[in-house]
TORKOL-4160 file (C-alpha; in steps of 0.2 Angstrom, whole numbers, padded with zeros to 4 digits, m for minus):
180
<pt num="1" X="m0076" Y="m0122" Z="0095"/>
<pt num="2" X="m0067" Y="m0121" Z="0078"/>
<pt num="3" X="m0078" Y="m0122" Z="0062"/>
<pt num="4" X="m0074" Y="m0132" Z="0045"/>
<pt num="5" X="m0058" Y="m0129" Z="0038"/>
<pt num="6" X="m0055" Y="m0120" Z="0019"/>
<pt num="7" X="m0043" Y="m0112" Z="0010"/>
<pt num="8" X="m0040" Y="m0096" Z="0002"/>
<pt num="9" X="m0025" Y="m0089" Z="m0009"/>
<pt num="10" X="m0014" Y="m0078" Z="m0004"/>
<pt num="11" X="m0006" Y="m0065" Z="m0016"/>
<pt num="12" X="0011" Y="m0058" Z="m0011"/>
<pt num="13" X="0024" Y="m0047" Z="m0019"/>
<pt num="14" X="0041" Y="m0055" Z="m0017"/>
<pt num="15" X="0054" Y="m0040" Z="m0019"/>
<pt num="16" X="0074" Y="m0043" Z="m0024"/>
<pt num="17" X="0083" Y="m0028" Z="m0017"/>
<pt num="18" X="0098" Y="m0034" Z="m0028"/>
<pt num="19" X="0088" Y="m0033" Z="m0044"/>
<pt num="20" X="0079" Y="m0017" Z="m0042"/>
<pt num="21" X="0088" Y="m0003" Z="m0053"/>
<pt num="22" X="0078" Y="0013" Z="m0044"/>
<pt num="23" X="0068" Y="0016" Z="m0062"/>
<pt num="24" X="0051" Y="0018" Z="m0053"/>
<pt num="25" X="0041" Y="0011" Z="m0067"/>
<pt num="26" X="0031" Y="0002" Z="m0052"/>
<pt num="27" X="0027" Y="0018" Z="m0045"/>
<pt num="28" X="0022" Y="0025" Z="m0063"/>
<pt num="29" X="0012" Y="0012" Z="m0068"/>
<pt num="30" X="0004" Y="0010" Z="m0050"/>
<pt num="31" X="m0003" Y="0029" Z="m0047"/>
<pt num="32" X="m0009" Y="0030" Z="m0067"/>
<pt num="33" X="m0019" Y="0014" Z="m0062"/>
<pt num="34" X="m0028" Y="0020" Z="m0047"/>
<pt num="35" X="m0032" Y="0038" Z="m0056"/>
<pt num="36" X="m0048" Y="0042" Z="m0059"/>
<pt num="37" X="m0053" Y="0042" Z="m0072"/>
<pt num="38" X="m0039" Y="0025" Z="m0073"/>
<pt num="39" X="m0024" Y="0029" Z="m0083"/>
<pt num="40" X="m0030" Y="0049" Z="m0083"/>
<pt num="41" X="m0015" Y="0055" Z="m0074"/>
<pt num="42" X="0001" Y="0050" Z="m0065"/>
<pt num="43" X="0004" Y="0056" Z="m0046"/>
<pt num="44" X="0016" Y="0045" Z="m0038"/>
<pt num="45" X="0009" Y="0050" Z="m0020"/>
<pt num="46" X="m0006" Y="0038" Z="m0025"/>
<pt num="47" X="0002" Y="0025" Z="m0029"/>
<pt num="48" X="0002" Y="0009" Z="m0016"/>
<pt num="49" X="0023" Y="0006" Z="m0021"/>
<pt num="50" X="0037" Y="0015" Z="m0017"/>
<pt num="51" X="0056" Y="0014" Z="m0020"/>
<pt num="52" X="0068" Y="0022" Z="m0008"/>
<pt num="53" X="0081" Y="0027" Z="m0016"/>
<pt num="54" X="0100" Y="0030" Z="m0014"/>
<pt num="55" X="0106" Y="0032" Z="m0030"/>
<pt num="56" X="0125" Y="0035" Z="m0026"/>
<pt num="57" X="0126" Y="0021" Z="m0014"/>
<pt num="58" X="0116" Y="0011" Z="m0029"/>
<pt num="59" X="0103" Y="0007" Z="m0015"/>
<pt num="60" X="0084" Y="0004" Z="m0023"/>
<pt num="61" X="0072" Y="m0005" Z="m0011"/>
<pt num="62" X="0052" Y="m0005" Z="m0017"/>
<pt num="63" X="0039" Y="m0006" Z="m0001"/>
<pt num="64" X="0022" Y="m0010" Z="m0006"/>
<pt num="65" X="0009" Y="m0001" Z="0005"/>
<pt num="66" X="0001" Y="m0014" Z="0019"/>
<pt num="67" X="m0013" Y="m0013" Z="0031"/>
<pt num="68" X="m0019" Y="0005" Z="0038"/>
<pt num="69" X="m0011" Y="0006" Z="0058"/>
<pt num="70" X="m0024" Y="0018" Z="0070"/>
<pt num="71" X="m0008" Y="0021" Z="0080"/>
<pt num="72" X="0009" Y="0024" Z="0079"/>
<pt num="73" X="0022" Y="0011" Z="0082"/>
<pt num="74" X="0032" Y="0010" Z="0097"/>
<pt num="75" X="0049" Y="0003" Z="0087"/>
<pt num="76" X="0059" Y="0018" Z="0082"/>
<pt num="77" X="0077" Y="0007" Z="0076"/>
<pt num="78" X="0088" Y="0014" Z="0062"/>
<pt num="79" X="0096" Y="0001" Z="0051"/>
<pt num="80" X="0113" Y="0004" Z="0044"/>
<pt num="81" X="0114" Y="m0002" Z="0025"/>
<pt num="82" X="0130" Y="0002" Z="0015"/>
<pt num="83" X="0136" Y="0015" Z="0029"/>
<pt num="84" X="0119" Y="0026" Z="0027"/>
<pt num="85" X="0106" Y="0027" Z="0042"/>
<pt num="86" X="0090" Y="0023" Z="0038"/>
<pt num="87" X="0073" Y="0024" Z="0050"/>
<pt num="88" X="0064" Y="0011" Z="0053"/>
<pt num="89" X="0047" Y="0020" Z="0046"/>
<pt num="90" X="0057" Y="0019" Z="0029"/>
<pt num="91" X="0054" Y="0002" Z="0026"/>
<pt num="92" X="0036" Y="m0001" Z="0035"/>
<pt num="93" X="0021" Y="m0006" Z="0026"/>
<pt num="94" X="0008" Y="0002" Z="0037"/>
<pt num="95" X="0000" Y="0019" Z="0034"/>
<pt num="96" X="m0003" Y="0026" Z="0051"/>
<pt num="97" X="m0003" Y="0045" Z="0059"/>
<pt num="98" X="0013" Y="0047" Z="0063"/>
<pt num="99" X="0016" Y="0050" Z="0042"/>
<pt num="100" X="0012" Y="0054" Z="0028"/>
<pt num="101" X="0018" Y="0040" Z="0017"/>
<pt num="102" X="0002" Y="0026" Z="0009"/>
<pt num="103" X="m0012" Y="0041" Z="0010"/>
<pt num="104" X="m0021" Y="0046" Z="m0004"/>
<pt num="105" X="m0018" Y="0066" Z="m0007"/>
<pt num="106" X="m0032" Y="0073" Z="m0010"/>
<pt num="107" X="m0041" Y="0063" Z="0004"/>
<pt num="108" X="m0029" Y="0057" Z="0018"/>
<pt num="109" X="m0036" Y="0038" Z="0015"/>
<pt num="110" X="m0024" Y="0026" Z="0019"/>
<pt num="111" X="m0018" Y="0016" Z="0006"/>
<pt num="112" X="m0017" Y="m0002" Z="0002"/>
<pt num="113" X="m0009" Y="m0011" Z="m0011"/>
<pt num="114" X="m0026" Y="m0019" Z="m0019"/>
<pt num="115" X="m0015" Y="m0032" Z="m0032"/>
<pt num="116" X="m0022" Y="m0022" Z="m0045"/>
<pt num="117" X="m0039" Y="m0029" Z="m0042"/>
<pt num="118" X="m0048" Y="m0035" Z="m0058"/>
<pt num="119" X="m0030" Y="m0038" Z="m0066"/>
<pt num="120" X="m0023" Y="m0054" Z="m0071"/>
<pt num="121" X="m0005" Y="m0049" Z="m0060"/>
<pt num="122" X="0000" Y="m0035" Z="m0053"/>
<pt num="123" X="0004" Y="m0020" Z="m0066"/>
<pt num="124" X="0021" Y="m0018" Z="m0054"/>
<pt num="125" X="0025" Y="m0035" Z="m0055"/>
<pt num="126" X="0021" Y="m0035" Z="m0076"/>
<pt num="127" X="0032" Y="m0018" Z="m0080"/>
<pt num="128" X="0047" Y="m0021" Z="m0069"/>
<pt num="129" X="0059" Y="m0022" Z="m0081"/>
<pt num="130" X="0073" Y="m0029" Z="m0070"/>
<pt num="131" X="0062" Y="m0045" Z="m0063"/>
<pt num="132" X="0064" Y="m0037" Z="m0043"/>
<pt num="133" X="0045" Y="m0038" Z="m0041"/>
<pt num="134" X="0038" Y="m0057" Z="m0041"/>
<pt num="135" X="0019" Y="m0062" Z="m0038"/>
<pt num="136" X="0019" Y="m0076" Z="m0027"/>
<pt num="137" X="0004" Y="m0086" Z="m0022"/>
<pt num="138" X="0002" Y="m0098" Z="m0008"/>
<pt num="139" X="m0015" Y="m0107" Z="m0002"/>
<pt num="140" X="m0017" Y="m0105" Z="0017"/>
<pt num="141" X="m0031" Y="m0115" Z="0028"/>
<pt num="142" X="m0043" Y="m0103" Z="0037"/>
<pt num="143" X="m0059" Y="m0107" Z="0048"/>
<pt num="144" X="m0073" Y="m0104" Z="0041"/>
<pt num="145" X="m0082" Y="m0096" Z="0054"/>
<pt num="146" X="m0068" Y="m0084" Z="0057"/>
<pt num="147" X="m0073" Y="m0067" Z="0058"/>
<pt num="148" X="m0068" Y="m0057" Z="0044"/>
<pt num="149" X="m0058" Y="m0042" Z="0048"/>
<pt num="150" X="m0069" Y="m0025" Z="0045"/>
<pt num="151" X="m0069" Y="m0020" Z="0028"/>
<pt num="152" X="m0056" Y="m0008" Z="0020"/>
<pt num="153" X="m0070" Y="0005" Z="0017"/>
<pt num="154" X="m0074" Y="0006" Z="0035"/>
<pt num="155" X="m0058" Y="0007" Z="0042"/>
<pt num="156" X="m0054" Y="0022" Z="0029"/>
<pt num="157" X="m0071" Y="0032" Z="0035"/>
<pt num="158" X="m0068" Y="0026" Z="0053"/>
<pt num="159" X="m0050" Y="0034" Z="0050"/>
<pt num="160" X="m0056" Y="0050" Z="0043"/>
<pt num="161" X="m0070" Y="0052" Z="0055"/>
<pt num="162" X="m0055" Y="0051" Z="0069"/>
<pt num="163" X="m0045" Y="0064" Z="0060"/>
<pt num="164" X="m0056" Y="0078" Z="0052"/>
<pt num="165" X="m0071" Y="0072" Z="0061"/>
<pt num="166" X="m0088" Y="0068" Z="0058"/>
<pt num="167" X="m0096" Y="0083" Z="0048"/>
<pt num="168" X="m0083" Y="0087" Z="0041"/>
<pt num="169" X="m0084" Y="0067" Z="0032"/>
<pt num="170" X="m0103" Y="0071" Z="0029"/>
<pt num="171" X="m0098" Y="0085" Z="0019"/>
<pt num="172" X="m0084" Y="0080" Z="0009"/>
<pt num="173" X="m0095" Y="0065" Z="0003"/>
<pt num="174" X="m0109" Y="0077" Z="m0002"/>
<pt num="175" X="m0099" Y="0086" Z="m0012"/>
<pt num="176" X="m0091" Y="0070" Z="m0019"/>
<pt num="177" X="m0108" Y="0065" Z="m0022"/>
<pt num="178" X="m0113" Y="0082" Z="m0033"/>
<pt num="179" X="m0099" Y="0078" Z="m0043"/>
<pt num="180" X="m0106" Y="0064" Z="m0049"/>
């Protein structure tokens, strides 16, 4: 049985390999964004872009971090670009257990690029200097009974539970909440 039809938009971050210079403003801007206090500090291991780089072959290619994966993939081909190898976890979008790339350091919560939530574009997109990161926005028809996916929240406790299990959980977020 399918429900009424409505739309949504879609944000997306289209990135130009050839335009991207390797200057990491995204990832500057991005993890002095999602400090907390916001702007307090700048660790590139939060942020939700990443550039890899390969300055002497003048390779620069951003990856923005995408859904959380509970388990590893099963694809494990290297791409060959300009004569250097590359694995294929090198360009994937996914945090998922098998490394370390897209999890918040001082937690081990994946990461997901939010669009700079509550921001007109995101700050990626606005300080790249060399035009390699475009927002682009598409209107897509979705059923309106579908079932929404579970909640980013619950997939990072469910994720944490998995890893450091439950008591350990329980007590990390009392002391969070003492800190208050």
């Amino acid at each position: 049985m399918t429900g009424k039809k409505k739309t949504k938009i879609v944000k997306t971050i289209r990135i130009d390999v050839d335009k991207c210079d390797g200057c990491k403003a995204c990832e500057v801007i991005c993890s002095a964004f999602h400090a907390s206090p916001k702007y307090s500090s700048n660790n590139p291991a939060r942020s939700r872009i990443r550039v890899i780089r390969d300055p002497l072959a003048d390779i620069y290619v951003p990856v923005y971090a995408g859904d959380y994966a509970v388990a590893e993939c099963a694809g494990r081909d290297k791409y060959t670009i300009d004569g250097k190898e590359y694995d294929e976890c090198a360009f994937c979008r996914a945090s998922c257990p098998s490394r370390e790339e897209f999890k918040e350091p001082d937690s081990g919560l994946p990461l997901k690029c939010d669009m700079c939530e509550g921001e007109d574009e995101p700050l990626c997109v606005k300080w790249c200097g060399a035009d390699a990161l475009i927002l682009e926005e598409r209107e897509v028809e979705i059923e309106e009974d579908e079932e929404e996916a579970p909640a980013e929240l619950e997939v990072g406790l469910e994720s944490l539970a998995d890893k450091y299990g439950l008591d350990k959980l329980k007590d990390a977020l009392a002391r969070m909440q003492e800190n208050d």
